[in-house]
N, C-alpha and C positions, 0 to 999 in steps of 0.2 A: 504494500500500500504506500510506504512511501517513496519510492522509485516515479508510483505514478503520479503522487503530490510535486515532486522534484520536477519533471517533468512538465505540467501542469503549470507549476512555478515558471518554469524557463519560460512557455508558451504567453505566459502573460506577460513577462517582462519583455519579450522582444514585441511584440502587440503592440505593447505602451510606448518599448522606442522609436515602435515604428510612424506611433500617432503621435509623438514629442517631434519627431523629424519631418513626416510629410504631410503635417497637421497641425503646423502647432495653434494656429485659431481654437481647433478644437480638445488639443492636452490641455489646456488653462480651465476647461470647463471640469477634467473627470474628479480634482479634486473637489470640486463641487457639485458632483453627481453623487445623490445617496445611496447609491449603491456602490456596498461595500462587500467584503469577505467576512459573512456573518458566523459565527460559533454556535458549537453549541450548549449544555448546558455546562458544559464542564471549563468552559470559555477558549476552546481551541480549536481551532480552524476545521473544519470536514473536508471529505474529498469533495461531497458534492459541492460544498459552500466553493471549492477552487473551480470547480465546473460550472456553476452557475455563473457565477462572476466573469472567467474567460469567456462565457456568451454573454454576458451583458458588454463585455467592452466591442465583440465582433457586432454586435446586435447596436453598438453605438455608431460605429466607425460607419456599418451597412448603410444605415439611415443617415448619414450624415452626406457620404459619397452621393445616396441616391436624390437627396436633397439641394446638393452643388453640381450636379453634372448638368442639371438641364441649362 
């Protein structure tokens, strides 16, 4: 399980560089998007909570592209 957290991990982090570099109008905002990497009761990260979250930044960037292209 954590291989695929590690993993998970990288995937967001290069996401994020990617939308710091060819985005950055839209990096400024994800600190201020409430979505965040939620825990659970035990207050530590889940796999789904890394899953979730990698689709909400792809789920950002999606809408944002399809929003600036026209």
């Amino acid at each position: 399980m954590m291989k695929k957290i590690q993993k998970l991990t990288q995937e967001i982090n290069e996401l994020t560089v990617r939308i710091e570099q060819e985005y950055p109008e839209l990096y400024r905002y994800l600190d201020e998007n409430p979505i965040t990497i939620s825990v659970d009761d035990e207050a530590k990260p889940t796999y789904n909570s890394f899953v979730d979250y990698l689709e909400s930044l792809k789920s950002i960037l999606e809408k944002y592209m399809e929003s600036h292209s026209k």
